[in-house]
N, CA, C and O atoms as a GROMACS GRO file, in nm:
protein
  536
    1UNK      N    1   6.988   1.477 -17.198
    1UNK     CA    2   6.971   1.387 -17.310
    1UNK      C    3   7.094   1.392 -17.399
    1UNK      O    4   7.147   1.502 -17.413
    2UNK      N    5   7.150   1.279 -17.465
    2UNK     CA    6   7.230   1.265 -17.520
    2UNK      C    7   7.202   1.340 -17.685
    2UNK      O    8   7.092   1.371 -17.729
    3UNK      N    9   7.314   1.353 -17.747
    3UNK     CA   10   7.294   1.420 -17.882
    3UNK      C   11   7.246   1.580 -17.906
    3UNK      O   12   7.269   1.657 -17.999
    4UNK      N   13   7.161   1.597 -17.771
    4UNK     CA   14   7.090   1.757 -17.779
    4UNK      C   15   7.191   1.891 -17.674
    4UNK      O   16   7.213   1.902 -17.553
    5UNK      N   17   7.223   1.957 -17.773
    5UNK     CA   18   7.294   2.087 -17.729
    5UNK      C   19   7.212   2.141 -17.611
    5UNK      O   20   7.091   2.160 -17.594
    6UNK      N   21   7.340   2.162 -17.524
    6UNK     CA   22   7.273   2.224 -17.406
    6UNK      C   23   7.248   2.412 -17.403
    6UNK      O   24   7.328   2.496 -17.363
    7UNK      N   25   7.104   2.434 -17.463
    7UNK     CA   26   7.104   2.569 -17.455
    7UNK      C   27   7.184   2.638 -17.361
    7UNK      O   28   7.294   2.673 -17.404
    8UNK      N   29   7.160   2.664 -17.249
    8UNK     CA   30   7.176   2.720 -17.136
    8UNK      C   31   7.358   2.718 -17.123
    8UNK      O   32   7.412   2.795 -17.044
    9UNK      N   33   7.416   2.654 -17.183
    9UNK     CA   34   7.558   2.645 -17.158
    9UNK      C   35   7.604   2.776 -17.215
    9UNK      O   36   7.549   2.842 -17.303
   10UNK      N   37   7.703   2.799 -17.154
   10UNK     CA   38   7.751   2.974 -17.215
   10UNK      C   39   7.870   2.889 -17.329
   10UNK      O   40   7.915   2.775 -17.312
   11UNK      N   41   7.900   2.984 -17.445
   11UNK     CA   42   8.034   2.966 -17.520
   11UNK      C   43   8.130   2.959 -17.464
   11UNK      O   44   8.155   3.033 -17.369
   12UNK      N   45   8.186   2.894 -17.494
   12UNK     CA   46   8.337   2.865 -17.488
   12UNK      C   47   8.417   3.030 -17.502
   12UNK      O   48   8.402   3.069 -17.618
   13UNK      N   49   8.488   3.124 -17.423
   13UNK     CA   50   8.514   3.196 -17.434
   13UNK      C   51   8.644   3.216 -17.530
   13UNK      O   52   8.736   3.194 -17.451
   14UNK      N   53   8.701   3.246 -17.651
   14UNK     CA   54   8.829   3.270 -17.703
   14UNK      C   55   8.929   3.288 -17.625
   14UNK      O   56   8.926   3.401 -17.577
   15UNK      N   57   9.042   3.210 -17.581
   15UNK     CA   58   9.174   3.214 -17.550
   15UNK      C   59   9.247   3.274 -17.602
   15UNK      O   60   9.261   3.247 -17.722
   16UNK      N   61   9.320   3.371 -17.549
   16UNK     CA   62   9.427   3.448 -17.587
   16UNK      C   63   9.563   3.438 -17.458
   16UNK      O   64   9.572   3.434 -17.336
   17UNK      N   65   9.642   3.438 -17.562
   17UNK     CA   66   9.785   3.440 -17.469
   17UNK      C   67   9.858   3.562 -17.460
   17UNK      O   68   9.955   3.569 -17.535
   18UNK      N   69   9.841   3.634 -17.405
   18UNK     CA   70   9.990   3.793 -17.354
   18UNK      C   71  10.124   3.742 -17.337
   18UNK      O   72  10.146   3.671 -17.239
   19UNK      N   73  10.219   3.769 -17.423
   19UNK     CA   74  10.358   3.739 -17.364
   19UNK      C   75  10.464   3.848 -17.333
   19UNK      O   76  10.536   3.865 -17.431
   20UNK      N   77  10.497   3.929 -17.228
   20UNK     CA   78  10.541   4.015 -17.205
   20UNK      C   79  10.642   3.995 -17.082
   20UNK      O   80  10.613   3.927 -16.983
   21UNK      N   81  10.785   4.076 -17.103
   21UNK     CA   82  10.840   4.025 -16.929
   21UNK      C   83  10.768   4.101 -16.831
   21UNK      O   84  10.738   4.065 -16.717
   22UNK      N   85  10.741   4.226 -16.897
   22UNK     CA   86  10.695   4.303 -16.787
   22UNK      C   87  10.540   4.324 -16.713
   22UNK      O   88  10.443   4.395 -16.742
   23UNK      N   89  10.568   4.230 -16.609
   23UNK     CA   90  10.425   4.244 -16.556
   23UNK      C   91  10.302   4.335 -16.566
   23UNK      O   92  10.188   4.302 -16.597
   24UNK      N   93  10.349   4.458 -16.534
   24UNK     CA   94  10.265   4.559 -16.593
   24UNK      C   95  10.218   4.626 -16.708
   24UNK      O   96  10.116   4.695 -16.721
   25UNK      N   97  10.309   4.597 -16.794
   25UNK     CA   98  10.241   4.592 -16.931
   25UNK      C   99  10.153   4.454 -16.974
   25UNK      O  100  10.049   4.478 -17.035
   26UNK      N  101  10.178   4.341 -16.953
   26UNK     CA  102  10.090   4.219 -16.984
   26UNK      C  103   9.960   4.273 -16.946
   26UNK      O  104   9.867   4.237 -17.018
   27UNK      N  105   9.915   4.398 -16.792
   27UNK     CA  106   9.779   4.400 -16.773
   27UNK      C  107   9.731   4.521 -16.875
   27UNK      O  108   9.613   4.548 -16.897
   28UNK      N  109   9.790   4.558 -16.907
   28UNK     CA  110   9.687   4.626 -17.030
   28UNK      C  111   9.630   4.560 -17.130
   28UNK      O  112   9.512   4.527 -17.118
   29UNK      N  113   9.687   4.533 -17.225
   29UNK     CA  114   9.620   4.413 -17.315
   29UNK      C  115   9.529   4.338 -17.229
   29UNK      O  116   9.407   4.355 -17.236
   30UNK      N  117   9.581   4.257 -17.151
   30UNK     CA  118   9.458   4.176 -17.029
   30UNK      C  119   9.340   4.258 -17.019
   30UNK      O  120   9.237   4.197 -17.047
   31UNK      N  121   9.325   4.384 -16.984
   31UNK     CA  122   9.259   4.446 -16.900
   31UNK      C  123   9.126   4.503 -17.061
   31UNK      O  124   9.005   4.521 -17.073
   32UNK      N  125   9.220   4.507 -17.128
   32UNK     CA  126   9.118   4.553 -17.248
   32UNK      C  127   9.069   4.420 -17.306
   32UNK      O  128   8.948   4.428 -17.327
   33UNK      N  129   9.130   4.280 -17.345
   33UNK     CA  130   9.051   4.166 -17.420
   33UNK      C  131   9.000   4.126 -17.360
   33UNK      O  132   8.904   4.070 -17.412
   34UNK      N  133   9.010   4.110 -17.168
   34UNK     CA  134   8.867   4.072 -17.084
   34UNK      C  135   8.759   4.158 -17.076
   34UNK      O  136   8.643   4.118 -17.062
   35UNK      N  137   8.802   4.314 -17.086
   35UNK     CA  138   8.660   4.376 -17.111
   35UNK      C  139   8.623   4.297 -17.251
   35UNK      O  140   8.541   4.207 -17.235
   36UNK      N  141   8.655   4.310 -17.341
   36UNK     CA  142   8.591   4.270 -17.446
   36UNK      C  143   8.526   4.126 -17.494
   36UNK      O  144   8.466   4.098 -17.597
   37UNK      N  145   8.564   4.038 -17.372
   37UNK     CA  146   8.486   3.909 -17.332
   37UNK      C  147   8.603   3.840 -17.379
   37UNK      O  148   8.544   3.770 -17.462
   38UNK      N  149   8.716   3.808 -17.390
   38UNK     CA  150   8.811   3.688 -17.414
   38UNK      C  151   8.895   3.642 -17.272
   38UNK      O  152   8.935   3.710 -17.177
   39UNK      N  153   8.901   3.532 -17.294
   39UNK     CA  154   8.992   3.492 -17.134
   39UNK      C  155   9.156   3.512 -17.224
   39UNK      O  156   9.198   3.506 -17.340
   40UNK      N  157   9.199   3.535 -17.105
   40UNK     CA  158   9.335   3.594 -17.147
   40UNK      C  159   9.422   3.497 -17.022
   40UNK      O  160   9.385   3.488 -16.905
   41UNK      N  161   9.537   3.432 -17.077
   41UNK     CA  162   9.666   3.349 -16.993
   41UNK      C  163   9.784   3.440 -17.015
   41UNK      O  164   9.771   3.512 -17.114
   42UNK      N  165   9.885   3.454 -16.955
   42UNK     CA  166   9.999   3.498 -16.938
   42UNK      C  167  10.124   3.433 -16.976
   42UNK      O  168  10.115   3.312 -16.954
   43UNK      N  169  10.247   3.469 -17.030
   43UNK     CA  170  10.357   3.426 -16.986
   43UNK      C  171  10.422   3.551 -17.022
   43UNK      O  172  10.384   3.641 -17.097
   44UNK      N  173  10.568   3.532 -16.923
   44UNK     CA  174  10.667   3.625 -16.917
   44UNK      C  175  10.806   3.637 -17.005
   44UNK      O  176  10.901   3.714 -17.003
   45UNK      N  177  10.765   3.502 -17.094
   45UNK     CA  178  10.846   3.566 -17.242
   45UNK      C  179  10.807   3.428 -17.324
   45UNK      O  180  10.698   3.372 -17.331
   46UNK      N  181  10.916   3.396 -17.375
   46UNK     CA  182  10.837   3.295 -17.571
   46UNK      C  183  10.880   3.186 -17.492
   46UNK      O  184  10.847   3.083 -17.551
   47UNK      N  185  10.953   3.157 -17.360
   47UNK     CA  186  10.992   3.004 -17.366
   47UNK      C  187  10.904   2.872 -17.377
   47UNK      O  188  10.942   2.770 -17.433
   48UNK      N  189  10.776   2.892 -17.312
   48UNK     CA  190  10.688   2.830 -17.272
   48UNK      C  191  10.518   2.837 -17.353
   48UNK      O  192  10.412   2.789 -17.314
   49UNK      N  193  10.539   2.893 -17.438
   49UNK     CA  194  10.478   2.942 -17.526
   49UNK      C  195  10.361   2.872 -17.640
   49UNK      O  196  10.241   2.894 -17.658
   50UNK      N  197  10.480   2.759 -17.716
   50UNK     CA  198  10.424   2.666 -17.748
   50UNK      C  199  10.336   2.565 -17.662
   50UNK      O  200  10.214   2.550 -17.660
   51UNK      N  201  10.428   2.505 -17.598
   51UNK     CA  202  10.343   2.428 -17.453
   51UNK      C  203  10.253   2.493 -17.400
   51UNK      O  204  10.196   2.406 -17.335
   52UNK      N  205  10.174   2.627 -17.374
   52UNK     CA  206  10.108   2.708 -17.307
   52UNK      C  207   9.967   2.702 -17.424
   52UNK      O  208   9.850   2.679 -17.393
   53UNK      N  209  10.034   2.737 -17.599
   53UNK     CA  210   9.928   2.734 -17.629
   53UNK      C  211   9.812   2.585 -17.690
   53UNK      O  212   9.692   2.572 -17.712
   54UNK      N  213   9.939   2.494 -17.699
   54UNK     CA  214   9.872   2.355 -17.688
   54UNK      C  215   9.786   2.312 -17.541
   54UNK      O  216   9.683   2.246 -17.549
   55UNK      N  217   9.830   2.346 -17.438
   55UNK     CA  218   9.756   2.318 -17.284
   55UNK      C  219   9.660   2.390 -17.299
   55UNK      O  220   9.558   2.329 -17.331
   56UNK      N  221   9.648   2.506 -17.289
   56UNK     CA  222   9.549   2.632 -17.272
   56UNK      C  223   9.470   2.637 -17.397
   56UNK      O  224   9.376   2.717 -17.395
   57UNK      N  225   9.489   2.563 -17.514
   57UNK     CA  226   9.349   2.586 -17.635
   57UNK      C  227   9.331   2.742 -17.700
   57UNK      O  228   9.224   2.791 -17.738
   58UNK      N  229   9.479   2.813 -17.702
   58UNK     CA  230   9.526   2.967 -17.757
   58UNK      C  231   9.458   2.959 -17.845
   58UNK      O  232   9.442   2.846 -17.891
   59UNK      N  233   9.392   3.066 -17.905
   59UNK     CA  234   9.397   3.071 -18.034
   59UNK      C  235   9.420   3.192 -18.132
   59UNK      O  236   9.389   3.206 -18.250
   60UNK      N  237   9.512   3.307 -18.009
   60UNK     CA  238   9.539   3.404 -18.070
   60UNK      C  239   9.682   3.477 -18.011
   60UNK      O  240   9.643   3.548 -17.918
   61UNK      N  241   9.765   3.484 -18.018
   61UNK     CA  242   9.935   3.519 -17.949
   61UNK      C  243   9.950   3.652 -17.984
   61UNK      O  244   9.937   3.707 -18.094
   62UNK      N  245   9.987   3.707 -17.843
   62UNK     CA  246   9.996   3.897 -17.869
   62UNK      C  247  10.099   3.891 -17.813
   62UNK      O  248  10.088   3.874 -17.692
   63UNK      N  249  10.238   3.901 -17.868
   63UNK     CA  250  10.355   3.913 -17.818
   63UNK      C  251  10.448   4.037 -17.820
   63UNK      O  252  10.441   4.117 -17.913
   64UNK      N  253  10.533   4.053 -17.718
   64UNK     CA  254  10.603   4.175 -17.710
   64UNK      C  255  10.755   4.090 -17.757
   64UNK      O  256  10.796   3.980 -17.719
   65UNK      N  257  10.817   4.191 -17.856
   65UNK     CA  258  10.926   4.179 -17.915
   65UNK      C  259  11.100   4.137 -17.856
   65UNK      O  260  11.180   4.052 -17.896
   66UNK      N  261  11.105   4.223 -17.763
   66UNK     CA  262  11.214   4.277 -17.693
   66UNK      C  263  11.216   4.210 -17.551
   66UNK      O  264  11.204   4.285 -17.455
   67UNK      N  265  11.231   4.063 -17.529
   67UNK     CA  266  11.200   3.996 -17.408
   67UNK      C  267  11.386   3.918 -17.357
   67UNK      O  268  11.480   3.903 -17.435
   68UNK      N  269  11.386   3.893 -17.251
   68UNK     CA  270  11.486   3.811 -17.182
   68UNK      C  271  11.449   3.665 -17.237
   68UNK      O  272  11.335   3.629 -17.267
   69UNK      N  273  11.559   3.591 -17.242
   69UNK     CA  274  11.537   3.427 -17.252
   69UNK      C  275  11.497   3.405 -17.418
   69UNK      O  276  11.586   3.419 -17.502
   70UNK      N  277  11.378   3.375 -17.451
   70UNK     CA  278  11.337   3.388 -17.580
   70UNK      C  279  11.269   3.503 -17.628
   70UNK      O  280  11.170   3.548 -17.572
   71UNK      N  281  11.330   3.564 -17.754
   71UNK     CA  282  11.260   3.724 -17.773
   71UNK      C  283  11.124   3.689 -17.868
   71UNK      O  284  11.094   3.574 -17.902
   72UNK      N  285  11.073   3.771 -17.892
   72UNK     CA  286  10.965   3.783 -17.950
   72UNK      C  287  10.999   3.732 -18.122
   72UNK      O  288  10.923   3.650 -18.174
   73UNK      N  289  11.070   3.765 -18.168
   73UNK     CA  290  11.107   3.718 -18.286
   73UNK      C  291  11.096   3.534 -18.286
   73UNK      O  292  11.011   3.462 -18.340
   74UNK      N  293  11.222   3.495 -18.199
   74UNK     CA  294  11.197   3.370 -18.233
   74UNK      C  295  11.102   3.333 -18.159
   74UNK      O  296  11.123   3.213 -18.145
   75UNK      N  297  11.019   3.357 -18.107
   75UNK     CA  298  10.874   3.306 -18.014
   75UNK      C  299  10.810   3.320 -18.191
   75UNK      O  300  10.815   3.211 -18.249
   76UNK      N  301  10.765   3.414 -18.261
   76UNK     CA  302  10.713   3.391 -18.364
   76UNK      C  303  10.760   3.306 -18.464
   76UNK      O  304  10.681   3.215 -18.486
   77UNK      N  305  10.870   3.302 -18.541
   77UNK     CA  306  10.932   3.177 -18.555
   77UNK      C  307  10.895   3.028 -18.508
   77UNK      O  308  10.846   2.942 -18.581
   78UNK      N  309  10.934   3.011 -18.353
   78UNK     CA  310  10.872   2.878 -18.351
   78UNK      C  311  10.724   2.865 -18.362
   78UNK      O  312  10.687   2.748 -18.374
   79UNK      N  313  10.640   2.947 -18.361
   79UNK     CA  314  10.534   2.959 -18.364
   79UNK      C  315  10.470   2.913 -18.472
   79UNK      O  316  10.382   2.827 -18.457
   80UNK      N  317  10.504   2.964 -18.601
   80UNK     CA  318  10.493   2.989 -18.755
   80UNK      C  319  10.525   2.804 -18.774
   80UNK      O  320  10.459   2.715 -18.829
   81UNK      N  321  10.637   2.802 -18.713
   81UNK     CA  322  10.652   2.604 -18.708
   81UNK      C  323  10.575   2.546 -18.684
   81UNK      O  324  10.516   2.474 -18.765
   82UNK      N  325  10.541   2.556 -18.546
   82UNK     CA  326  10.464   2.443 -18.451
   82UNK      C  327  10.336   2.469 -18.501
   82UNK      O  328  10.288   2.381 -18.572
   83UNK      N  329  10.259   2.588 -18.477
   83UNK     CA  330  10.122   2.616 -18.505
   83UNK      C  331  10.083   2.723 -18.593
   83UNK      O  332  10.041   2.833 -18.555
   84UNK      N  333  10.099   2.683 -18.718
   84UNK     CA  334  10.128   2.757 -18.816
   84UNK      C  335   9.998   2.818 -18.871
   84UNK      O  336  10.007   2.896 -18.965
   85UNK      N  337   9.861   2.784 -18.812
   85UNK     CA  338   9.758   2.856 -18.792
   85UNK      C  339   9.726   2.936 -18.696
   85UNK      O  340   9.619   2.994 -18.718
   86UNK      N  341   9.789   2.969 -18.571
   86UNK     CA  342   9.762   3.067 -18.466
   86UNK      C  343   9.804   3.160 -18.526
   86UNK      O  344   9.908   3.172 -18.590
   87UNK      N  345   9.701   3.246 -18.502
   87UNK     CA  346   9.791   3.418 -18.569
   87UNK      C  347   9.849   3.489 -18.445
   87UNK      O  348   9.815   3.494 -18.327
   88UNK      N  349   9.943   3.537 -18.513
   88UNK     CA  350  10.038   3.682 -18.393
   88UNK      C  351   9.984   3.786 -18.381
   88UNK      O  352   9.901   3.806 -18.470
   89UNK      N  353   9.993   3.869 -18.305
   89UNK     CA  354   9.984   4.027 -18.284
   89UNK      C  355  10.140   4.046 -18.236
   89UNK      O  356  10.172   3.949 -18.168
   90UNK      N  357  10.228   4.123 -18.248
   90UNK     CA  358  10.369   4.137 -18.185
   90UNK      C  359  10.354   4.314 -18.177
   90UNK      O  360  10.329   4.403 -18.258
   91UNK      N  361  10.381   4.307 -18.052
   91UNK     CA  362  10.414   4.468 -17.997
   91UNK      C  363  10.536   4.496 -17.962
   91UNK      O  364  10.620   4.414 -17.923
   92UNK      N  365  10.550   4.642 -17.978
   92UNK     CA  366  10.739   4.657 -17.937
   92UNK      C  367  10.696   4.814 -17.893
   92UNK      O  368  10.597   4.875 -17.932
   93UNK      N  369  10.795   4.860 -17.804
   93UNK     CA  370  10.808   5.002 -17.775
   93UNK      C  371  10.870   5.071 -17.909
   93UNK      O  372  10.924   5.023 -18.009
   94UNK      N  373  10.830   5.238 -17.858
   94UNK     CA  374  10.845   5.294 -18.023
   94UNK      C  375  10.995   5.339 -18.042
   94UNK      O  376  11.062   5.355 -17.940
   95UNK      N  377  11.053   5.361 -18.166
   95UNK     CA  378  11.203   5.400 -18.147
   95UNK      C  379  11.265   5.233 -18.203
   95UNK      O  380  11.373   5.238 -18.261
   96UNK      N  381  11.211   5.113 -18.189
   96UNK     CA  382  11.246   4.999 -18.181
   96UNK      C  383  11.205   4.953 -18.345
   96UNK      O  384  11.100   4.977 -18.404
   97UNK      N  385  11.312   4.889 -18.388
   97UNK     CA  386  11.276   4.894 -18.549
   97UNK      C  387  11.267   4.707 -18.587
   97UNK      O  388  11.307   4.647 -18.687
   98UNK      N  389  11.197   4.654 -18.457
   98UNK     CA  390  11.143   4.532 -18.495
   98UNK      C  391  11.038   4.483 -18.518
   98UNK      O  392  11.023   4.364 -18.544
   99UNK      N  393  10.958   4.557 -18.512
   99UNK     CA  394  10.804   4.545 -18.619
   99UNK      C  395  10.798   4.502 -18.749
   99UNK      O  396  10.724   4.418 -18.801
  100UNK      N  397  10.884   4.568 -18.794
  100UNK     CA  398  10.860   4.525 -18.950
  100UNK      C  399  10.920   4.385 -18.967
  100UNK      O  400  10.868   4.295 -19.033
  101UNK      N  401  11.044   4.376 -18.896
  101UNK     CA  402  11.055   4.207 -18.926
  101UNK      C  403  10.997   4.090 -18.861
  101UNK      O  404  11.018   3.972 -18.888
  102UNK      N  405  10.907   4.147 -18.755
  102UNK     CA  406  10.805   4.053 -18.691
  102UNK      C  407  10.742   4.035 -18.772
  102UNK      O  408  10.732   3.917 -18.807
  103UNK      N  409  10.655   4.152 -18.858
  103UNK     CA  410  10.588   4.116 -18.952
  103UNK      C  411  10.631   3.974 -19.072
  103UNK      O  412  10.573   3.866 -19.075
  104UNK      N  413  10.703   4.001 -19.127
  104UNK     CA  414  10.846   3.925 -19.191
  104UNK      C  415  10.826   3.774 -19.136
  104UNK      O  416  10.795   3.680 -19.210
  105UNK      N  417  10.843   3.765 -19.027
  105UNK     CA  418  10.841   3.635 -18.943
  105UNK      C  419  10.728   3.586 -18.944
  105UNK      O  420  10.727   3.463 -18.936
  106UNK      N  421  10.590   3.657 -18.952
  106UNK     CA  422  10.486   3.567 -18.976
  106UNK      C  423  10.382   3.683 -18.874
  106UNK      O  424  10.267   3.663 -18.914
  107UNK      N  425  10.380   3.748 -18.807
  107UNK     CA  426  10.332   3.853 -18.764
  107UNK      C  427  10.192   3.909 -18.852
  107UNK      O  428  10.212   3.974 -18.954
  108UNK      N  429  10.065   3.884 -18.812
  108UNK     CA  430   9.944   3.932 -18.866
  108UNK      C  431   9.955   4.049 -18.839
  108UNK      O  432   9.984   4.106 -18.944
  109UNK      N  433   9.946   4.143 -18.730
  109UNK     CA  434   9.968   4.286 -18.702
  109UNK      C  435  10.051   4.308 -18.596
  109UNK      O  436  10.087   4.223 -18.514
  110UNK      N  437  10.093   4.475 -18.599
  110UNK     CA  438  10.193   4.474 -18.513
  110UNK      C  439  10.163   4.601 -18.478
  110UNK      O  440  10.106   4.671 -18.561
  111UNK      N  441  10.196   4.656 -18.343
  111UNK     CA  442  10.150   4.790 -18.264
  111UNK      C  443  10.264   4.818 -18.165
  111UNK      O  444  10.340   4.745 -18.101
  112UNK      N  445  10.252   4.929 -18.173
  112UNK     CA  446  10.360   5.047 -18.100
  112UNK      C  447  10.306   5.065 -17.975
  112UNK      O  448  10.190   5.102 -17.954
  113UNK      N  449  10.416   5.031 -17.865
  113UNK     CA  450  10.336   5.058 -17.716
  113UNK      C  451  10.377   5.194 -17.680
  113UNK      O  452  10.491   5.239 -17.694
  114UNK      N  453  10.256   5.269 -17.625
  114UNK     CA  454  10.113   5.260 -17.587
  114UNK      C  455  10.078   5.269 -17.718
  114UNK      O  456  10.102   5.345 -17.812
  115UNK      N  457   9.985   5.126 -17.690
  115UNK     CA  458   9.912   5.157 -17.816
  115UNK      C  459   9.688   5.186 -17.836
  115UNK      O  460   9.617   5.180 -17.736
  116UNK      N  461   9.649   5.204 -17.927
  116UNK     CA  462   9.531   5.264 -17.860
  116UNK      C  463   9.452   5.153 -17.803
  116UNK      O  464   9.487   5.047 -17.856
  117UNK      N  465   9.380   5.140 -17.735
  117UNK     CA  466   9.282   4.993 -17.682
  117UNK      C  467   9.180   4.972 -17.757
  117UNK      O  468   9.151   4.856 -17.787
  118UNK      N  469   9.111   5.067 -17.799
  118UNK     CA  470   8.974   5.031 -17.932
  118UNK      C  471   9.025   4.965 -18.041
  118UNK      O  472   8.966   4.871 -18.096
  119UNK      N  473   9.149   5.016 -18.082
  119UNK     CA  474   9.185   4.986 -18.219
  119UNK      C  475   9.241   4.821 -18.235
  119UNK      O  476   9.216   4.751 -18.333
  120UNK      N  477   9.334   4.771 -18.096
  120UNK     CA  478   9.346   4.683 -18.051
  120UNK      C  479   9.232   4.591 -18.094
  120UNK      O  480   9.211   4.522 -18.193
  121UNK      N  481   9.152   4.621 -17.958
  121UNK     CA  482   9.057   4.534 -17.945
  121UNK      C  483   8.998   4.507 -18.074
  121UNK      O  484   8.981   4.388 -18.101
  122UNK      N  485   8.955   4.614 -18.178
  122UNK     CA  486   8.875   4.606 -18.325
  122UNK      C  487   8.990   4.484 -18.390
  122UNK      O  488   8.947   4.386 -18.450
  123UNK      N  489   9.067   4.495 -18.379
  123UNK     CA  490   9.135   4.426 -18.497
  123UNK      C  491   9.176   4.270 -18.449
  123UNK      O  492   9.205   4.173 -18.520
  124UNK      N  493   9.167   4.283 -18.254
  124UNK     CA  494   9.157   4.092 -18.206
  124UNK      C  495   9.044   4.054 -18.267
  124UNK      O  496   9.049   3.938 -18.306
  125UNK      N  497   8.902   4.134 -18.298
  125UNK     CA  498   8.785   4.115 -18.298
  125UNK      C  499   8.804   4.047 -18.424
  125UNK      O  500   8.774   3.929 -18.445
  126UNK      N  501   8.878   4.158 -18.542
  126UNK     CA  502   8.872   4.114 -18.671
  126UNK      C  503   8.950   3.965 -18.721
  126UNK      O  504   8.918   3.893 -18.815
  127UNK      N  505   9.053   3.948 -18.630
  127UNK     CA  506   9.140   3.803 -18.633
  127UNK      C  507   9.064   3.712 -18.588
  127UNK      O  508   9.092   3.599 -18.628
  128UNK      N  509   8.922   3.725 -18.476
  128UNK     CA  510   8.812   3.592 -18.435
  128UNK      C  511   8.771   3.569 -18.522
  128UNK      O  512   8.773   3.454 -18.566
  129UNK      N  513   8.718   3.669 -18.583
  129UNK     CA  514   8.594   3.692 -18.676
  129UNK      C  515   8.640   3.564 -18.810
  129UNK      O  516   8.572   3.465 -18.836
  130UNK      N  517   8.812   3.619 -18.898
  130UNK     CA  518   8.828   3.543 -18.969
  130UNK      C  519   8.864   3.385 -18.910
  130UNK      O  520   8.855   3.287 -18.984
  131UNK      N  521   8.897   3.378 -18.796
  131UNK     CA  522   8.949   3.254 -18.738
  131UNK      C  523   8.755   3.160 -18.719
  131UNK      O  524   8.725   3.041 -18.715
  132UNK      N  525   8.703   3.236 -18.715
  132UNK     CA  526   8.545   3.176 -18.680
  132UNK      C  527   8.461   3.110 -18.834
  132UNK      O  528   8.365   3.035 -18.847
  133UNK      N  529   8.544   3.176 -18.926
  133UNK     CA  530   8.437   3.165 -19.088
  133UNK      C  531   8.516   3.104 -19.131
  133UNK      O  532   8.527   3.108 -19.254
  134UNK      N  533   8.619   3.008 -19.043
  134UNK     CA  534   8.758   2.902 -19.117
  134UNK      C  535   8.670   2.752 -19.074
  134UNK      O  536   8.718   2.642 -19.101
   0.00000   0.00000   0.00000
């Protein structure tokens, strides 16, 4: 019937985008926001990024800093442009003193790899949560 919500339909799961060169780090983050029920897309650095999160319906960017081609900085940058409501997460290995100006750039939070997976996950939770009561 037209007009009536289809109980039985599952939610729309939250999109999240990983941007990392290194394959094996992208599956951690992956491996912890699909346990935690979000579909998770990939790319292997900021080039494609924008286009990825307009196609794919993103609505949350966890980026690694220190990438080939486009770095994490200006991936947040154009980001802050184009979709100036998606929030960031930006990660960097430790020793690396670009956190704080990710932050700077528009960066909601930022984490040191390895970083813990609960605490992670608590705080994607806490970026739905406010992205859901908008």
């Amino acid at each position: 019937m037209h007009g009536r919500p289809d109980r039985h339909r599952t939610p729309r799961k939250a999109r999240i985008l990983v941007v990392d060169d290194e394959p094996a780090v992208r599956c951690s983050p992956r491996w912890q926001l699909e346990g935690a029920g979000y579909e998770v897309v990939e790319a292997a650095d900021g080039r494609e990024v924008i286009e990825t999160v307009e196609r794919e319906g993103v609505v949350l960017v966890v980026t690694d800093i220190v990438m080939p081609n486009r770095d994490g900085m200006e991936t947040i940058h154009e980001l802050r442009r184009a979709c100036p409501t998606i929030p960031v997460i930006a990660i960097s290995a430790p020793g690396q003193h670009y956190l704080d100006a990710a932050r700077a750039f528009g960066a909601c939070y930022i984490f040191v790899k390895p970083f813990e997976s609960e605490v992670f996950v608590q705080t994607v939770a806490k970026l739905m949560s406010t992205l859901n009561a908008t």
